[in-house]
C-alpha positions as CSV (number, residue, x, y, z in Angstrom):
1,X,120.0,101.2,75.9
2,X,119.6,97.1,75.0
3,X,116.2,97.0,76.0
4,X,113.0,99.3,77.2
5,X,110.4,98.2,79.5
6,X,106.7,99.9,79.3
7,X,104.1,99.8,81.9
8,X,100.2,99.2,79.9
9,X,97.8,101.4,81.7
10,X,97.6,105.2,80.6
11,X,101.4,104.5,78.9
12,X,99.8,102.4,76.3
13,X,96.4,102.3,76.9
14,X,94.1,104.8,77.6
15,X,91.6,104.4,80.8
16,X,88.6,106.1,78.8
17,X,86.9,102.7,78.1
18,X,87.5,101.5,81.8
19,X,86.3,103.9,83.9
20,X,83.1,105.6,81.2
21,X,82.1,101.2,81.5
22,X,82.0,101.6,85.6
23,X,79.8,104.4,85.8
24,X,77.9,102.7,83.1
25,X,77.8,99.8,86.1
26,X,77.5,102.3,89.0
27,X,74.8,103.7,87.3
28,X,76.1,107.6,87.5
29,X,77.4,110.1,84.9
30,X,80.9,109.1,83.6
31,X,82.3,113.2,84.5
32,X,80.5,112.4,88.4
33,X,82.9,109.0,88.4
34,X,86.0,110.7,86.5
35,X,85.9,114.0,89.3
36,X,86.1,111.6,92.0
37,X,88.8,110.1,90.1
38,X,90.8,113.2,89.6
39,X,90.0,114.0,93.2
40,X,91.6,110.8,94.5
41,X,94.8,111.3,92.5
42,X,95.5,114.9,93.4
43,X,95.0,113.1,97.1
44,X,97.4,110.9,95.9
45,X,95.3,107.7,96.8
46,X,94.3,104.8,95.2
47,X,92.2,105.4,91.6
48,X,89.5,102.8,93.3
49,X,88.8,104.5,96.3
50,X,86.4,107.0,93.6
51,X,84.7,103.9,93.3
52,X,84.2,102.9,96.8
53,X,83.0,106.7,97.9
54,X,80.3,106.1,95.5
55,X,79.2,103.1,96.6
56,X,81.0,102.5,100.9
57,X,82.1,99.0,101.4
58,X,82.8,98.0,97.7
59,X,84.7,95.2,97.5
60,X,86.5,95.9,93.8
61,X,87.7,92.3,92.9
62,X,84.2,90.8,93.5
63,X,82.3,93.4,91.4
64,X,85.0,92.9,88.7
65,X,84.2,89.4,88.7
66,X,80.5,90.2,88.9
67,X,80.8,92.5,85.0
68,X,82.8,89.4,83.7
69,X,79.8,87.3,84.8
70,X,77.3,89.7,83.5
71,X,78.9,90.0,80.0
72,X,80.3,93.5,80.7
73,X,83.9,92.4,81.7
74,X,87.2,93.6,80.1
75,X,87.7,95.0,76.8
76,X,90.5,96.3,74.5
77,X,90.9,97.0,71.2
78,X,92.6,99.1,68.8
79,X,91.1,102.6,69.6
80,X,92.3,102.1,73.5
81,X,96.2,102.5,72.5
82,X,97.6,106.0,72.6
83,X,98.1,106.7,68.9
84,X,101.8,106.8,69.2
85,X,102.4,103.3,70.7
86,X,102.8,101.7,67.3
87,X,104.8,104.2,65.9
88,X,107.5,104.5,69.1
89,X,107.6,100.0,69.5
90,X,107.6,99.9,65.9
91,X,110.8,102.2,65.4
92,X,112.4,101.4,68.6
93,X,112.3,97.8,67.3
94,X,113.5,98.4,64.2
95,X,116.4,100.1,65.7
96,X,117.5,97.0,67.5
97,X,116.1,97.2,70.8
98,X,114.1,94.5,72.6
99,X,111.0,96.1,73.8
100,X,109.0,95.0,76.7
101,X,105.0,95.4,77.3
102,X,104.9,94.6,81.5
103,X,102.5,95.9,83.7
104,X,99.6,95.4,86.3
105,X,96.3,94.2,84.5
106,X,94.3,90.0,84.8
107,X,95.5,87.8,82.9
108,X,92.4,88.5,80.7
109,X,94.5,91.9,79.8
110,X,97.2,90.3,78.9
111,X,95.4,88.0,76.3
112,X,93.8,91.4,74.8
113,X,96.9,93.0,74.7
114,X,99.0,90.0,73.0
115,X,95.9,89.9,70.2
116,X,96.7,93.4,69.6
117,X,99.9,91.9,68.0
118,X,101.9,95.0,69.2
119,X,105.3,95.4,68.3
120,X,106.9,93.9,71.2
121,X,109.2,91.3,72.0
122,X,106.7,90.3,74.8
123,X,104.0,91.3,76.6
124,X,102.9,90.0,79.9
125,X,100.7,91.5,83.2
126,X,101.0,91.1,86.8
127,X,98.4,88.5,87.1
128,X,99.8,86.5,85.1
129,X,103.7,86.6,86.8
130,X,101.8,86.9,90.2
131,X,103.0,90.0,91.7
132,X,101.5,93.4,91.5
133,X,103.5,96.9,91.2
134,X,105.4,98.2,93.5
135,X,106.4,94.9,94.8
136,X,110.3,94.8,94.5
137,X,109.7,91.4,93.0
138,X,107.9,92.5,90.2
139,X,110.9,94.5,89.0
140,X,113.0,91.6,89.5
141,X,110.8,89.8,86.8
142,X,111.4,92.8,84.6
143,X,114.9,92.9,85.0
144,X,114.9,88.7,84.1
145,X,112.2,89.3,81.4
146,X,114.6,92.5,80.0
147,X,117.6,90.3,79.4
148,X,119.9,92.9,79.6
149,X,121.5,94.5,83.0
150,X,119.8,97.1,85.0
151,X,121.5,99.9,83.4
152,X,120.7,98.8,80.1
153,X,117.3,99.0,80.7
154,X,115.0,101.5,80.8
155,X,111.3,101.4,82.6
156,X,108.9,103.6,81.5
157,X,105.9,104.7,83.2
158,X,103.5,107.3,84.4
159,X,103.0,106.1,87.9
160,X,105.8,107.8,90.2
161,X,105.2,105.7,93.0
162,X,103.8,102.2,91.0
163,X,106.4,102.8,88.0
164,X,109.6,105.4,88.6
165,X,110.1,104.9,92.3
166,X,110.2,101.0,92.5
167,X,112.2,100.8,89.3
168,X,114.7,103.1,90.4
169,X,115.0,101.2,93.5
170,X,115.7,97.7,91.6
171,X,118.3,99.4,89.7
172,X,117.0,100.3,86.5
173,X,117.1,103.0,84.5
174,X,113.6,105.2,84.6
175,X,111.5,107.4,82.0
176,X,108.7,109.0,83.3
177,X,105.7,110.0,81.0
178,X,103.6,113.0,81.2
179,X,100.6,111.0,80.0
180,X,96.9,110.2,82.0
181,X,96.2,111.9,85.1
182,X,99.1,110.6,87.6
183,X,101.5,111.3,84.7
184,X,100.8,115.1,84.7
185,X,99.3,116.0,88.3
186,X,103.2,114.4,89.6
187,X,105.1,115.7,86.9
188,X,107.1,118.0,88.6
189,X,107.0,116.6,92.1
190,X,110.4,117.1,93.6
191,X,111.0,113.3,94.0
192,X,109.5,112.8,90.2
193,X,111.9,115.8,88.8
194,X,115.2,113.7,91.2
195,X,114.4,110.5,91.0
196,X,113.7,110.1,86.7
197,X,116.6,109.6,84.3
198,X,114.3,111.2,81.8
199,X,110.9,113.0,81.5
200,X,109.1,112.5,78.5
201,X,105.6,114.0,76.9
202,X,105.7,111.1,74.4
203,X,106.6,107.6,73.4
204,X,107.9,108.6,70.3
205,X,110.9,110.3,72.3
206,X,111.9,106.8,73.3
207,X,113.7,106.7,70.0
208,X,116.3,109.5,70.3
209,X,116.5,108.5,74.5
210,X,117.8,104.7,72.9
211,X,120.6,105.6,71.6
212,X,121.4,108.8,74.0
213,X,120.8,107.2,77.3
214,X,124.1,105.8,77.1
215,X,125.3,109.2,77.9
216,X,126.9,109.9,81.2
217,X,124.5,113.2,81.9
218,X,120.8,112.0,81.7
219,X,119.5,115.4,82.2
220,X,120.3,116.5,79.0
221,X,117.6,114.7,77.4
222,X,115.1,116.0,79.8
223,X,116.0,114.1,82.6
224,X,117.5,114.7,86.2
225,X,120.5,112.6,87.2
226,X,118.8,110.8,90.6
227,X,121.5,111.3,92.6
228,X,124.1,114.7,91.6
229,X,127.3,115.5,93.0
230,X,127.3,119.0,93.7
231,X,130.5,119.2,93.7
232,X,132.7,117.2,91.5
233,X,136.3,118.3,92.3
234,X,135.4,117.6,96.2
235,X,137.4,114.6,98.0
236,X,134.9,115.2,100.7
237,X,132.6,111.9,101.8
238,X,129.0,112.4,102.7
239,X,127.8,111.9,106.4
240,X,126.3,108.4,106.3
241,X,123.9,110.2,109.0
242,X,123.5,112.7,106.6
243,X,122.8,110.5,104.0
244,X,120.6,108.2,106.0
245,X,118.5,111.4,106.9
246,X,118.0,112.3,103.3
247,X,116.6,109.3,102.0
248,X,114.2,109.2,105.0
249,X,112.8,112.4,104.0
250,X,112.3,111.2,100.3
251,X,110.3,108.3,101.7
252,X,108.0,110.6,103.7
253,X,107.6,112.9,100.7
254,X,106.9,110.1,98.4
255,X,104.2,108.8,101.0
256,X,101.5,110.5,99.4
257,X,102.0,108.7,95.8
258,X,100.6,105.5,97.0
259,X,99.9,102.6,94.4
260,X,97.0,103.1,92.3
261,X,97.0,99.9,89.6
């Protein structure tokens, strides 16, 4: 593996600080704001719709800009990375691969994040390439930012449907992290447990998956190869019917994991 890819929210950094400083703004307890939370991603909808059943109509974007104008905008520091982020970029580094920081946030995010002075070989957000996850496009900018080919890269996330699913889909190689609530409630989804290379409880594992996901059987690090032959001594071709049916059925199953960033 040449180079590894990591999406920021609840991969690097922790959502604590964003959601505690909404209620704070909403006015409400921060356990009333993080229930509706958990209840929207068991729902599998969008993180912001907790925010919009407490208060009907909300448009998100315009209160955002209304906390930046109030002094209560963005902030990051040290204490929002996951305490094994430095350790994991820091080795994987060291061990010769380029590592990647690139996921949705403002440009504002990206600015905190790049003054963190994280191990990285870059760091960038959406906002500031213009393209939010799942967009195929976005994972065209993170196969150009990666420098290596698609299967030299890995992506690593805890979104299925923002993260694992879209990168898959652009070609590249996929870790999926058992981190923040997506990351665990969608753990073991069938399409999660098919469609990952590797599943992962940590970003320290990154270091051993460098060097092994080179291997021709994925799964043995945790993963599940997306697409197995049951049967490797058959000459037999697949129905393109067949086949055609199958994917359609993954795309209603993975329906429910709508974007959340």
């Amino acid at each position: 593996m040449e180079t590894i890819v990591l999406d920021i929210g609840e991969t690097l950094v922790r959502d604590d600080r964003h959601w505690a400083s909404w209620a704070d703004w909403l006015g409400v307890p921060p356990h009333t704001l993080g229930a509706l939370v958990g209840a929207a991603v068991a729902q599998g909808r969008e993180a912001t719709d907790a925010l919009r059943i407490l208060r009907p109509g909300m448009d998100v974007e315009e209160a955002c800009r209304a906390r930046a104008a109030a002094g209560r905008g963005e902030h990051l520091d040290e204490s929002d990375l996951y305490q094994d982020v430095r350790p994991a970029l820091g080795e994987l580094r060291a061990a010769g691969v380029r590592v990647v920081v690139a996921g949705d946030g403002s440009v504002r995010a990206g600015e905190l994040l790049r003054a963190l002075d994280l191990p990285a070989d870059l760091v960038v957000t959406s906002d500031e390439w213009g393209v939010r996850k799942p967009d195929p496009e976005f994972f065209a900018r993170v196969a150009e930012a990666s420098g290596a080919a698609p299967e030299a890269t890995l992506y690593v996330g805890d979104h299925p449907a923002d993260d694992l699913f879209p990168a898959a889909a652009a070609g590249l190689r996929t870790a999926h992290l058992r981190r923040g609530p997506y990351g665990h409630w969608w753990a073991d989804h069938p399409d999660v447990v098919e469609t990952a290379d590797f599943r992962i409880d940590a970003l320290t594992e990154l270091v051993g998956l460098a060097g092994a996901a080179g291997s021709a059987d994925p799964a043995g690090s945790g993963g599940v190869s997306p697409d197995p032959d049951p049967d490797p001594n058959s000459d037999s071709v697949t129905d393109p019917a067949s086949a055609s049916a199958s994917v359609e059925a993954k795309v209603v199953r993975r329906g429910t994991l709508r974007s959340v960033r």
